[in-house]
N, C-alpha and C positions, 0 to 999 in steps of 0.2 A: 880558387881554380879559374884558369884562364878559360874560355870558350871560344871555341871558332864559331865565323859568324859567313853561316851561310851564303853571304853575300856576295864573298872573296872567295865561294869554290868554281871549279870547271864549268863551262855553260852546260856539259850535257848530266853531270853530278845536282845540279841546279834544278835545272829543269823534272829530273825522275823526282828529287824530294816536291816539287809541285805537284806531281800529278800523284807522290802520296796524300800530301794535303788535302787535295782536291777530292780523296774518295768520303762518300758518307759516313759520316761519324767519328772522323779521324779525330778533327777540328771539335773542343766541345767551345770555348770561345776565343775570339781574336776582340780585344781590350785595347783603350787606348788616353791614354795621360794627356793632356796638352797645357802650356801656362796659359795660367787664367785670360791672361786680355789677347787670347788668340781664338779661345772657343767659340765662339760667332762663326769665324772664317770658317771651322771645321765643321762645321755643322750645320752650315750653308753646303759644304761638300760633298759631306759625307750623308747627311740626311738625320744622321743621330746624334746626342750629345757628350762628347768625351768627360772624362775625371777631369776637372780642374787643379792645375799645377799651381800652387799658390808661393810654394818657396822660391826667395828669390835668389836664390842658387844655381836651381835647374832652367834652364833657358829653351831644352830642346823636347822636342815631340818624343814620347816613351810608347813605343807601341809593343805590345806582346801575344803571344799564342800558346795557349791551354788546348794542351791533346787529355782528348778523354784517355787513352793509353800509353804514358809517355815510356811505360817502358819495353813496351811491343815495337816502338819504331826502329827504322833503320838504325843502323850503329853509328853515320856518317851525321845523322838527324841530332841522335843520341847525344852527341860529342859537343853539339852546339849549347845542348840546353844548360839551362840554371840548375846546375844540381839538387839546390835546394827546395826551389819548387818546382821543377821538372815543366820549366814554361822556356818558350824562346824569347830571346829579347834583342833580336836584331831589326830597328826599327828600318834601317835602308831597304832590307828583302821583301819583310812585312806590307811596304808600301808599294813596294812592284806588286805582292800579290794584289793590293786593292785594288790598284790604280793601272794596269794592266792586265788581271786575269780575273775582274769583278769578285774577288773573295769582297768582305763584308762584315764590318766590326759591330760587334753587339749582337748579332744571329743568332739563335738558337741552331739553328741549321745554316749550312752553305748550300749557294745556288750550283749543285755539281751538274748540273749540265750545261749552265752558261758559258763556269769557266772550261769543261772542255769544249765547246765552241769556241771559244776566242782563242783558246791552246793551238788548238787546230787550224785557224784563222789565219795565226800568224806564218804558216807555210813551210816554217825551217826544220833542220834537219833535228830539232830537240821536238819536234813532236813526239819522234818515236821514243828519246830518252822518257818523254811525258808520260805515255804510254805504261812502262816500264812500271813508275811507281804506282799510275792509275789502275792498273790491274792489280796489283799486290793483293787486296784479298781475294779476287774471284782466281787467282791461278792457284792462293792457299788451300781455298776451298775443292779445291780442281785437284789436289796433291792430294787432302784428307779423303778426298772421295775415293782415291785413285788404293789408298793405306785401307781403307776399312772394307773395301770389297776384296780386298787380296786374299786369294787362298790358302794363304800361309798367315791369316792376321794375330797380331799379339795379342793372348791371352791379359784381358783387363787385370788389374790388381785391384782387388775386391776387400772392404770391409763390412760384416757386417755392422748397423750399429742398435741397441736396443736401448729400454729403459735403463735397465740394469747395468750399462756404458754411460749413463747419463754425467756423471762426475769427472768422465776421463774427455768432455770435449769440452774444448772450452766456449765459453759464451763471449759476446758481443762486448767491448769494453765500453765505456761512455765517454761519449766526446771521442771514437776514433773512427767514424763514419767518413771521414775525407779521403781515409787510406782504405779504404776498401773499394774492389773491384764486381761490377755488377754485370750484367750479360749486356744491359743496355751500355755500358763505358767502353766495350772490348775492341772501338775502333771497326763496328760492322754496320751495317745498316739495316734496317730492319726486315728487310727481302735477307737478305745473307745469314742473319740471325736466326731468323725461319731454316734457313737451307743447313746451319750449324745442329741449331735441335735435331733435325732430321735425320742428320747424321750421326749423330748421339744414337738415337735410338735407335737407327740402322746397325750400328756397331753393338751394338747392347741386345737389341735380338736375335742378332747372327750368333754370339756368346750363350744365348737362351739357348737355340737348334743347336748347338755344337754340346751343350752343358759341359762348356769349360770350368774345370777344376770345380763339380759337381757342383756346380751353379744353382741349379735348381732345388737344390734341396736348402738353400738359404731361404726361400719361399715359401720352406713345409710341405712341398710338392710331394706325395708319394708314389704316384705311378709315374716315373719321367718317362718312360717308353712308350706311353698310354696318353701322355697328357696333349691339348692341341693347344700351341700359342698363337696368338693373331695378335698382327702390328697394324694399326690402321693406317699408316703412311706407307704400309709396304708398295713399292710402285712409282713413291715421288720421282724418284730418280731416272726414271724411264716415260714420262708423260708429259707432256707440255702443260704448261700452266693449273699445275697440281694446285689443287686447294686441299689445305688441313681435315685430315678424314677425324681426326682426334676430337673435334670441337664438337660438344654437344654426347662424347663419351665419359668425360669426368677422370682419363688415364689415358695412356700411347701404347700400352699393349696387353694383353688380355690372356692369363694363362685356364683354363677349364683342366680342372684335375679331379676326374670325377664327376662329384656333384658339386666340387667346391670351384667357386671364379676368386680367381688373384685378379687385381688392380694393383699396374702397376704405372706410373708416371715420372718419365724422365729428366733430367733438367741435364743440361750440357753447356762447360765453358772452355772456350776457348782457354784461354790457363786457368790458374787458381782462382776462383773467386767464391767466397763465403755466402754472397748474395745472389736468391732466386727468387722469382715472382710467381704467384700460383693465381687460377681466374677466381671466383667466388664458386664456379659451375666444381672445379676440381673439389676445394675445398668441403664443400658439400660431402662431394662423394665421399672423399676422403674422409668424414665424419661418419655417415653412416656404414662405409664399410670396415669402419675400425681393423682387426688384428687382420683381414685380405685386401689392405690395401698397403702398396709399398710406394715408397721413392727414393727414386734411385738417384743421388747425383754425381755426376761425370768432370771432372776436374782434370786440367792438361790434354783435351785432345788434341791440341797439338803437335804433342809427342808421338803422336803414332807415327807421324810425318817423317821421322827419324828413327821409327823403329821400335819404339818404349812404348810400356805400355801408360794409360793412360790412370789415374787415381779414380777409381769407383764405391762410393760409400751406398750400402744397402740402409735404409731407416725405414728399422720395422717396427708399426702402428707410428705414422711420422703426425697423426691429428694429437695424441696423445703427447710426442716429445715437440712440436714446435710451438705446439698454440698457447706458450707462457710467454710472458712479456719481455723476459732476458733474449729469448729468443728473435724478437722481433723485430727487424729495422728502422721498418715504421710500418704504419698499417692506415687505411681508409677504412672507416663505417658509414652505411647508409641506416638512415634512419627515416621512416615514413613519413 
C-alpha cells in the first residue's frame, strides 16, 4: 500500500494534524533509526541515543511516530500511516516537528506546551489551522458533554453480566496485549480522562433517576420509587476545579434501597476497550461488599456524539468474576 506522506499536504492540512499531535497523549513514541557512523552527530543534537543502522544498504535517517490511538486519528493522518503497524514514517515532517515545534524523540511524554508556544511564535495564518487539531479532544469532550446532558438522551444498551455468563465472555488471549486498547492509550490526557470518567457516570446516573428500560431492578433494587441514589461527582460539571468526590468512597455512585446500599463503580472508554484499572481502595470494597457491589463498564461513548447509544455491561459480584488470573492483564502486589 502506497502512503501519502504528510509532508506533501497543504500548509493549513499540515499544520491542524500538528496541533493533533501536539495534544497530550496523542503521541505514545516518536523513534529514530540512524546509520551507525552518524549516531555521535545525533546525539550531540538531539540529547538522546538513536537505533543504530548497521546495514549497508540503508544510508538515510528512519524517523517514525507511534500514536497511542492510531485508529481514533484524523482520516487525512490515517491515510498516511503504515498500515501494518499503524506508525508514521515520514522522516522529512517528523523532523520539522523536532526541529521546529520542539516535539522530542524517545519521550514518554511531549512537551505540549512548548510546542504550542513556538506554534503560536511563529505568527502565521496556520496557527489557527494549529488550533484546529489542538483542540480536537476538549471540543470532543465539549460535544459528549453537550449528548449526555440532553433531554432527549439515548437509552444506554445494557448487559447484564453474571457467574453464570461466565463461558459466554471470552477471556484474554496470550501474547495479544499489544492489540488492546486501555483508558490510559485513548489519545486523552489525564485531566480529560478524569473529565471522560465523569461523564460516564453522569450518563450512567441520569439512566439510574430516569430507570431506563427498568434499569434498576438489574441491581435487585426493590423499591425504585423509594430508593435515594447519590453520585459523588454530581456537580463536576458546574464547579471550578472539581476535585474527585469518589476517592476515599470505594464506588462513584451509591444506591440505599431500604436497608440495603448497592456500590456501584463506573469505568468509561472512549470506544471499545477490554482494559480497566481499579485503586486497591475500590478493590477492597469491592471484596467486602461482594453480591451489593457492581461495575459497570461503559464501552463507545463516543457514539452518543452521533446519537447511538453507547455498550454498557452490568458485572454483578465483579470481586468474584475478575479476580482469576485469565482475567487479568497484569497486576502489581505489595508486599510488607
Amino acid at each position: 500500500m502506497i502512503m501519502g506522506k504528510i509532508s506533501s499536504l497543504p500548509d493549513d492540512v499540515r499544520q491542524e494534524i500538528i496541533g493533533y499531535l501536539a495534544q497530550p497523549g496523542i503521541i505514545a513514541s516518536i523513534t529514530a533509526e540512524v546509520p551507525a557512523k552518524k549516531c555521535a552527530d545525533f546525539e550531540e543534537k538531539y540529547g538522546v541515543t538513536p537505533y543504530p543502522i548497521n546495514s549497508a544498504h540503508k544510508f538515510g535517517d528512519q524517523y517514525r511516530i507511534y500514536l497511542s490511538d492510531p485508529d481514533d486519528c484524523p482520516e487525512v493522518l490515517k491515510a498516511a500511516l503504515d498500515q501494518k503497524y499503524g506508525r508514521l514514517n515520514d522522516t522529512v515532517f517528523i523532523r520539522e516537528l523536532v526541529d521546529e515545534y520542539g516535539f522530542a524523540f524517545f519521550q514518554p511524554k511531549q512537551d505540549t506546551r512548548s510546542i504550542h508556544s513556538k506554534a503560536k511564535a511563529k505568527g502565521d495564518s496556520g496557527y489557527e489551522s494549529f488550533l484546529r487539531g489542538f483542540n480536537a479532544s476538549e471540543d470532543f469532550l465539549s460535544a459528549l458533554s453537550t449528548s449526555v446532558t440532553d433531554a432527549d438522551m439515548v437509552t444506554p444498551d445494557v448487559k447484564l453480566i453474571t457467574d453464570s455468563e461466565d463461558s459466554q465472555e471470552k477471556t484474554k488471549k496470550k501474547g495479544a496485549h499489544h492489540s488492546l486498547l486501555s483508558e490510559a492509550s485513548a489519545g486523552l490526557s489525564d485531566e480529560q480522562l478524569l473529565h471522560l470518567g465523569w461523564l460516564g457516570e453522569q450518563y450512567f446516573y441520569n439512566a439510574l433517576l430516569a430507570n431506563s428500560g427498568d434499569l434498576l431492578s438489574m441491581f435487585g433494587v426493590k423499591s425504585p420509587e423509594n430508593c435515594i441514589i447519590t453520585w459523588f461527582n454530581n456537580g463536576f460539571d458546574t464547579t471550578e476545579n472539581w476535585e474527585d468526590k469518589s476517592v476515599g468512597k470505594g464506588c462513584d455512585i451509591m444506591i440505599r434501597d431500604g436497608d440495603r446500599d448497592i456500590y456501584i463503580e463506573v469505568k468509561t472508554s472512549k470506544r471499545k476497550s477490554p482494559i480497566f484499572a481499579m485503586t486497591s481502595f475500590e478493590m477492597q470494597i469491592m471484596q467486602q461488599k461482594k453480591n451489593d457491589y457492581y461495575l459497570v463498564k461503559i464501552d463507545n461513548m463516543d457514539s452518543l456524539i452521533s446519537g447511538n447509544a453507547p455498550n454498557v455491561r452490568i458485572f454483578a459480584s465483579p470481586y468474584d468474576y475478575f479476580f482469576v488470573p485469565s482475567r487479568m492483564y497484569t497486576a502489581m502486589f505489595y508486599n510488607k
